[in-house]
C-alpha positions as CSV (number, residue, x, y, z in Angstrom):
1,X,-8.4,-96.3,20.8
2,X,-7.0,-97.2,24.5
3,X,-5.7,-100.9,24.6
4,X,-7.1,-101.3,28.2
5,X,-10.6,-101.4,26.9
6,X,-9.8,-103.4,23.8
7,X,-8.4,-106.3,26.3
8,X,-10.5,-106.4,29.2
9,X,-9.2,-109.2,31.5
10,X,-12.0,-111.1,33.0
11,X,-11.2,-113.5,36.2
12,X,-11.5,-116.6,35.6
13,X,-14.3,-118.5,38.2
14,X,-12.1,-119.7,41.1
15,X,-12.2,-123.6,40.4
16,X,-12.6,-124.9,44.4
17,X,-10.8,-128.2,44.8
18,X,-12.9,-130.8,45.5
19,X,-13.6,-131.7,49.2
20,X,-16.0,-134.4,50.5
21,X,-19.5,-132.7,49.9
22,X,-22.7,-133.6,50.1
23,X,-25.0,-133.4,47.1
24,X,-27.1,-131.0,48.0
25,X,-23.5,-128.8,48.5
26,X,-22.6,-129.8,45.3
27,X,-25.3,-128.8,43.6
28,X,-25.5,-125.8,44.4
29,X,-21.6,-125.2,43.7
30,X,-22.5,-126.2,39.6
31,X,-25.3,-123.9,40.4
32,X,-23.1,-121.0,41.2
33,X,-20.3,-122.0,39.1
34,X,-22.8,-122.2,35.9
35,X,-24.1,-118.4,37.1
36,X,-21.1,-116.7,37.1
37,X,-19.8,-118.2,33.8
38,X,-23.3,-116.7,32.2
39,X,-21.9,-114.0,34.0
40,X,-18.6,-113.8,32.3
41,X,-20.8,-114.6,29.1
42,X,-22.5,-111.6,29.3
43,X,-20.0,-109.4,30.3
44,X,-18.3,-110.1,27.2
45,X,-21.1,-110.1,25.0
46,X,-21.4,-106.4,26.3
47,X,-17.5,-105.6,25.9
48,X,-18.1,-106.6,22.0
49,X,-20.7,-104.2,21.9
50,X,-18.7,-101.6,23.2
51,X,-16.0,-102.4,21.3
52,X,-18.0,-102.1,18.2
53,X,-19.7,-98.9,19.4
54,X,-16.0,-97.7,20.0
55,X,-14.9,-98.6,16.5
56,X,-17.9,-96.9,14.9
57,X,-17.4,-94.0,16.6
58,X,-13.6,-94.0,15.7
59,X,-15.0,-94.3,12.4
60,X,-17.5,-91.0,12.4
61,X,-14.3,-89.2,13.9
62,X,-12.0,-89.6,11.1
63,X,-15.0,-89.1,8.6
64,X,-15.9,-85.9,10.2
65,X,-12.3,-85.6,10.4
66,X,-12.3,-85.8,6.5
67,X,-15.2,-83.5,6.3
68,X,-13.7,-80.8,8.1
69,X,-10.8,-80.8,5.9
70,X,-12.4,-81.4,2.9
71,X,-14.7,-77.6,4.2
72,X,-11.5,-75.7,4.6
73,X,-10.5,-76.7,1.5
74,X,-14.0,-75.5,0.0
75,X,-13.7,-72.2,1.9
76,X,-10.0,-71.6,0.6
77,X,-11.2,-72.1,-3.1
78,X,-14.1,-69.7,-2.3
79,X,-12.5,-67.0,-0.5
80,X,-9.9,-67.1,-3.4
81,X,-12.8,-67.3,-6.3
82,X,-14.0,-63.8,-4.1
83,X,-10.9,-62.5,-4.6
84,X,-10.8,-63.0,-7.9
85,X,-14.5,-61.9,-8.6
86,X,-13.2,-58.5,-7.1
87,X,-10.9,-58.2,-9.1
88,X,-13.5,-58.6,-11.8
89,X,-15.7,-56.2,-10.8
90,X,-12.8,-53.8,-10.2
91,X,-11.9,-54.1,-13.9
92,X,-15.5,-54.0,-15.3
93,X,-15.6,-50.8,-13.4
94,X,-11.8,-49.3,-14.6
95,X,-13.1,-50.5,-18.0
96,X,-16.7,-48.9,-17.6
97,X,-14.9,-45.2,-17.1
98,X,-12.4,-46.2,-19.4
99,X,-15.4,-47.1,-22.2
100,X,-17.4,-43.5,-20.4
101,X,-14.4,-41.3,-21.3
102,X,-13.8,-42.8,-24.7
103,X,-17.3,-41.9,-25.3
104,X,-17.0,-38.3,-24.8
105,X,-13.7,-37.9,-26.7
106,X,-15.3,-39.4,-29.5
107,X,-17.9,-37.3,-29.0
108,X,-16.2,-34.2,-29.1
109,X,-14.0,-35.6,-32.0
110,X,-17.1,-35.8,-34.0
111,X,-18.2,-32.7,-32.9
112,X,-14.8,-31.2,-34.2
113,X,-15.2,-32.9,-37.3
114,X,-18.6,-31.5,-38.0
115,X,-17.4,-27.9,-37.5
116,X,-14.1,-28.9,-39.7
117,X,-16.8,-29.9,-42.1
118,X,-18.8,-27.0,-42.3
119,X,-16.0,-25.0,-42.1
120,X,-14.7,-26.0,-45.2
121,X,-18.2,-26.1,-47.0
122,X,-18.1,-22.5,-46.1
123,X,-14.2,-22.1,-47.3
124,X,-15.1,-24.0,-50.0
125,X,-18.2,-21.4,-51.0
126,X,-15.8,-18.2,-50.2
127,X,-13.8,-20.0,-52.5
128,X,-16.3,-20.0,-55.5
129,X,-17.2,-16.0,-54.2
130,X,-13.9,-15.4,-54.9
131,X,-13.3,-17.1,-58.2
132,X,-16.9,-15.2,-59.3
133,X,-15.3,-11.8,-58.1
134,X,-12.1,-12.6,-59.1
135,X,-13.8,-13.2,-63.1
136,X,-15.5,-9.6,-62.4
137,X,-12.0,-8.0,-61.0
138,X,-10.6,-9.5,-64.4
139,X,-12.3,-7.6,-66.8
140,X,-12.4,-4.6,-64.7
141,X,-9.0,-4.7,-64.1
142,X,-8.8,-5.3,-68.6
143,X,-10.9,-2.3,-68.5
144,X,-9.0,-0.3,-66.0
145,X,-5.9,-1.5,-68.2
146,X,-7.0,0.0,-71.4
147,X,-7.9,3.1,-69.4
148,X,-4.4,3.8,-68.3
149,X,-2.7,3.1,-71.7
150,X,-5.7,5.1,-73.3
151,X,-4.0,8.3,-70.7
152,X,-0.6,7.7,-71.4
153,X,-1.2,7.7,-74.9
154,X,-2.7,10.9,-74.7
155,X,-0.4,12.5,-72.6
156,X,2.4,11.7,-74.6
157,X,0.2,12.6,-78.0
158,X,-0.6,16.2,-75.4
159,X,2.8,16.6,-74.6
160,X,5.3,15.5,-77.7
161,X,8.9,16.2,-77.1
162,X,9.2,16.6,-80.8
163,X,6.8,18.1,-83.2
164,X,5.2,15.2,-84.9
165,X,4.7,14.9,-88.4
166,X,0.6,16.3,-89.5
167,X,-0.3,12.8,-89.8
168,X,-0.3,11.9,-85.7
169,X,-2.2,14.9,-84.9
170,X,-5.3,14.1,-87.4
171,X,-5.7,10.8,-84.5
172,X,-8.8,11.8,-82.2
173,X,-7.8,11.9,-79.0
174,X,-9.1,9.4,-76.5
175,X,-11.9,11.6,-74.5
176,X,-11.9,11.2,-70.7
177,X,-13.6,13.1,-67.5
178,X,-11.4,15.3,-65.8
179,X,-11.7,13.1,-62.9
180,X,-9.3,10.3,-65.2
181,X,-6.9,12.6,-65.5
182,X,-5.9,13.3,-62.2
183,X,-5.6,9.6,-61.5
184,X,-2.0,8.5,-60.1
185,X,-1.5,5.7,-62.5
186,X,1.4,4.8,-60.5
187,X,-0.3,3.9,-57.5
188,X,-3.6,2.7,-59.3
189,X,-0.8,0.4,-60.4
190,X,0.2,-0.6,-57.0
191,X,-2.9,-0.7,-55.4
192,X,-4.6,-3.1,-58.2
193,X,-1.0,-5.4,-58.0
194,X,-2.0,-5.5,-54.4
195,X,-5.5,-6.4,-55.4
196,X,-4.4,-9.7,-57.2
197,X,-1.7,-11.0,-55.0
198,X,-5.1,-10.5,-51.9
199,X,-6.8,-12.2,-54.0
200,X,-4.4,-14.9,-54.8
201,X,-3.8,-15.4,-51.1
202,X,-7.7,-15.5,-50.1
203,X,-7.9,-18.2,-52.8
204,X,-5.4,-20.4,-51.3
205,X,-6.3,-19.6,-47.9
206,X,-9.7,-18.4,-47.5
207,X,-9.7,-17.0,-43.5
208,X,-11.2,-14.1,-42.4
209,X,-7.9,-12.4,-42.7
210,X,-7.3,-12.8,-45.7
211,X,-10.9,-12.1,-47.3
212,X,-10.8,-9.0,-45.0
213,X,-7.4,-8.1,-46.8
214,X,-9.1,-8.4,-50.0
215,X,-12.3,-6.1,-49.1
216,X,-9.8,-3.8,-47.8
217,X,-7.7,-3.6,-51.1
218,X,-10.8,-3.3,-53.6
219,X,-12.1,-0.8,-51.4
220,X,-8.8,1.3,-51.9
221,X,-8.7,0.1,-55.9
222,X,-12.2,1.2,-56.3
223,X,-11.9,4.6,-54.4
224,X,-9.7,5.9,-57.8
225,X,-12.4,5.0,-60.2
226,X,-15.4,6.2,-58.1
């Protein structure tokens, strides 16, 4: 606040020396003296006043002072909680596709699951085919056993390479179709080895593959017996 208008200097009335007056003179100096120190009364009384005025408004300048500092502080904190709700909303969103694409791989997880599942219900029912054809192929292949030692047998009791004693030719011969004869035992051998080791392989491993590997060697084992 200026110091000039805290310290107004007001003139003092001009005090007049006394000179040889007459009353009425006189009078009237009081008079005029007594006016101007009302005067000086009231000047001052007005200077107070402004003085306060001054101070108050010295007062509502540093408060608003105060207040203006005290907003810029406010609008710091929000633009920085802005910043931070951004970043916020940017992770809710990185998380939202992050959540979207776990969904779909766990989707497709369970949809792989469910075909791994029925895949092997259906291995595991080509698996109990198999052990059913493989019982069948078991006494066929007993059968087709007998058959083949029943042949040698009577080829070697056709075609001695000694004459046997009377005894061994009283034995009835074993009677096959012609058909039985002309079998190669040798590959009937082969193909029904490769029979079992298709069907040892389709049990373990039941693809397509293999179970095709096994149609195609009972089709070539039954094609000597049909």
């Amino acid at each position: 606040m200026p110091q000039h208008l805290l310290h107004v200097q007001v003139p003092e009335p001009k005090v007049v020396k006394p000179t040889r007056t007459t009353p009425a003179k006189r009078r009237q100096q009081l008079d005029q003296a007594q006016k101007q120190r009302e005067e000086v009364a009231a000047l001052q009384e007005q200077l107070g006043g402004l003085q306060g005025k001054l101070l108050e408004k010295d007062e509502a300048l540093r408060s608003a002072e105060n207040l203006i500092g005290r907003i810029s502080v406010a609008n710091e904190e929000v633009d920085e909680l802005r910043s931070q709700l951004n970043d916020k909303e940017s992770l809710v969103e990185s998380t939202g596709s992050e959540l979207h694409g776990a969904k779909i791989m766990l989707a497709e997880k369970q949809a792989a699951l469910e075909k791994l599942e029925w895949e092997a219900k259906m291995s595991s029912t080509k698996v109990e085919e198999l052990e059913v054809d493989v019982a069948s192929m078991d006494v066929e292949i007993s059968a087709l056993m007998k058959v083949f030692r029943k042949i040698a047998e009577n080829n070697r009791v056709s075609h001695p390479t000694e004459r046997p004693d009377d005894s061994l030719l009283e034995c009835e011969p074993v009677q096959l179709d012609d058909t039985v004869g002309d079998i190669d035992t040798e590959k009937m051998e082969q193909e029904m080895s490769a029979y079992v080791t298709a069907l040892a392989a389709a049990k373990d491993n039941p693809t397509e593959e293999f179970l095709k590997a096994v149609t195609e060697a009972r089709l070539r084992l039954q094609a000597f017996v049909l």
